[in-house]
N, C-alpha and C positions, 0 to 999 in steps of 0.2 A: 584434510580439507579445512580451511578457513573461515571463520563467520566475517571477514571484511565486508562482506558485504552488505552486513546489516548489524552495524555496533548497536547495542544496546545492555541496558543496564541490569535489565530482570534474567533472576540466573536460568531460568530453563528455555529463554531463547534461542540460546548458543546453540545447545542440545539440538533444541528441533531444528534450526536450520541446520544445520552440520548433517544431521540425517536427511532433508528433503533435498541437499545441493548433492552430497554423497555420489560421487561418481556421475557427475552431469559434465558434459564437454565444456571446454571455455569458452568456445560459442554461446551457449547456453548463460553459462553464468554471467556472461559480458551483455546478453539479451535481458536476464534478469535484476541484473544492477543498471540500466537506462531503465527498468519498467520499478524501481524501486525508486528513482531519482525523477521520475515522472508523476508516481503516485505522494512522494515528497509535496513538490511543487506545487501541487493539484492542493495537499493540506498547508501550503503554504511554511513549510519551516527543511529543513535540514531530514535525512534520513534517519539520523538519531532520534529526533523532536517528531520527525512521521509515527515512526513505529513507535517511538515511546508510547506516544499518545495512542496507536491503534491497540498495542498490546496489552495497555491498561484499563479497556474497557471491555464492559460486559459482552458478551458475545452480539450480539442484539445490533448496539450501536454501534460495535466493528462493525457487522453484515452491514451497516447503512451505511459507512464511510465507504463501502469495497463498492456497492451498487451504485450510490453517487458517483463515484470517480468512472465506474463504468458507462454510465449514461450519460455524465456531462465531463469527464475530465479529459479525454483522450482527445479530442477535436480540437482541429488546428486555428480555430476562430471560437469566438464565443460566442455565446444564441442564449436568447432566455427559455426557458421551458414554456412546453405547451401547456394550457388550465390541466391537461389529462396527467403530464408529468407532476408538475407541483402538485398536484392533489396527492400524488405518493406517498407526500413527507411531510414532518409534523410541523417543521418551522412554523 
C-alpha cells in the first residue's frame, strides 16, 4: 500500500494511513484522494500544506477544521452562515 495519497512530513503519518487505506478498493482510495484534494481547497493550500497544517494541531483545533469544512466546505456555491452557525466558532 502507498501513502500517495497523502505525502507528508511527520513520521507516524505514513503508518496510520498505510493502516486505515490497507486493503480498501481503488475505487475507494480514488473517492478518498478527490475528498482529500477538496478538504485541501476548502484550507486553501496543497494536500501537503492541508494535512501539514491539520496534523500539527492539537486535537481540538483539527476537530474544528474537519467540522468547518463539514458544514461549509462541501457546497457547491458559497452562503454566509447563519447568526446560529457563526456562534459555533470563536473567530
Amino acid at each position: 500500500m502507498t501513502t500517495a495519497l497523502v505525502p507528508t512530513a511527520l513520521p507516524a503519518v505514513p503508518d496510520l494511513i498505510r493502516t486505515f487505506l490497507g486493503g480498501r478498493s481503488p475505487h475507494t482510495l480514488t473517492a478518498y484522494g478527490r475528498d482529500l484534494d477538496d478538504f485541501a481547497q476548502f484550507l486553501t493550500g496543497t494536500r501537503r500544506e492541508a494535512l501539514g497544517r491539520f496534523f500539527a494541531q492539537p486535537a481540538p483545533a483539527a476537530n474544528a477544521e474537519v467540522l468547518r469544512y463539514r458544514w461549509f466546505g462541501k457546497r457547491q456555491t458559497c452562503r454566509l452562515p447563519t447568526p446560529e452557525e457563526k456562534s459555533r466558532f470563536l473567530d
